[in-house]
N, C-alpha and C positions, 0 to 999 in steps of 0.2 A: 504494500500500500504506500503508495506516495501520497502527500499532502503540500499541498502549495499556499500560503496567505499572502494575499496581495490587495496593497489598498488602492480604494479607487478613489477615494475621494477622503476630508475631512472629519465625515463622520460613518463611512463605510468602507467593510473588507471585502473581498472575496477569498473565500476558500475554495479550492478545487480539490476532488477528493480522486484517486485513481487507482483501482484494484478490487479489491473486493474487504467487504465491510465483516469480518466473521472474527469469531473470539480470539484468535493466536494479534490478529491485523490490530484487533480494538485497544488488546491489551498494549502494544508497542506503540499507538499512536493518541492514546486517550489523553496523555499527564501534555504534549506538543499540541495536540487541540486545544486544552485549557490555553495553555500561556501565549500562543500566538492567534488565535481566533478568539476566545473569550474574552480573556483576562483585559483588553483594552476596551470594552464596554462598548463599541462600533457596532453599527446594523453590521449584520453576515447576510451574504448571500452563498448561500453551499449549492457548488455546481457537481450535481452526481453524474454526468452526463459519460465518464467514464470507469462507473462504480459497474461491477458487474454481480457483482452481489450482496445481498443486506442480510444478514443475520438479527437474534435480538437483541445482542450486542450491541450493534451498532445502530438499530431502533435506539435502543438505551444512551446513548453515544449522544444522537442529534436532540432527542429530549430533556437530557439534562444540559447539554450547550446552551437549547433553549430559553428552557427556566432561567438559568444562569443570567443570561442576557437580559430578559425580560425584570430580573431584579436587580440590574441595572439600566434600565429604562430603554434599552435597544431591543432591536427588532432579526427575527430570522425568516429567509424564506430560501425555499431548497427550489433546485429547479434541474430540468434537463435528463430526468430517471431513466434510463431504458424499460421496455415492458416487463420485464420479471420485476427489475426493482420498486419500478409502481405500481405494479401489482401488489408488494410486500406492503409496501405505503398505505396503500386503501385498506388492506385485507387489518394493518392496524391501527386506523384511523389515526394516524398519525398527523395529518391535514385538520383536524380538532386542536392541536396544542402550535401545531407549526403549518403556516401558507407553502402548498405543493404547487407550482404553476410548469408549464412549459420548457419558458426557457428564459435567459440573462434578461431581453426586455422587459417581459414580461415579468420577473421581478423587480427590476429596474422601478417600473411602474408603479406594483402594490406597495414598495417603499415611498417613493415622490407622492404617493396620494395619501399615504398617512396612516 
């Protein structure tokens, strides 16, 4: 699993997530997701768009990111799943605690609107 954070702007990251999302992945990459995607209280945009699988690990992974953020006043929204992975997505309503959209703009978007 690779991970990339990259800011886009003033008050927003991006994370790019690449590999697959499963227990051995979550464990080595979970304590690097806190400090460089949360830990700076920035909107995240998570682009799964080369994740090829999600485990519940990594459910667990983007839900406590979430939280995280959110009591820090920032906002997350994932985007760019492949179909098995949003598939996994729906199947655990995941989209309840965090906005599942398409793709970059379209996150882009349900950030700039608020």
């Amino acid at each position: 699993m690779d991970i990339d954070v990259t800011p886009l702007d003033p008050t927003t990251n991006l994370l790019r997530l690449q590999g697959r999302l499963d227990a051995p992945t979550v464990d080595r990459i979970e304590v690097k997701v806190n400090a460089s995607a949360v830990a700076p209280g920035r909107d995240l945009l998570v682009d799964l768009s080369d994740v090829a699988f999600i485990a519940s690990l990594g459910i667990r992974l983007l839900i406590t990111a979430a939280r995280s953020l959110k009591a820090k006043g920032a906002r997350m929204v994932l985007f760019g799943a492949q179909p098995l992975v949003l598939e996994v997505l729906e199947h655990t309503a995941i989209d309840q605690i965090v906005p599942v959209v398409a793709d970059e703009a379209a996150a882009r978007a349900l950030l700039a609107a608020g």
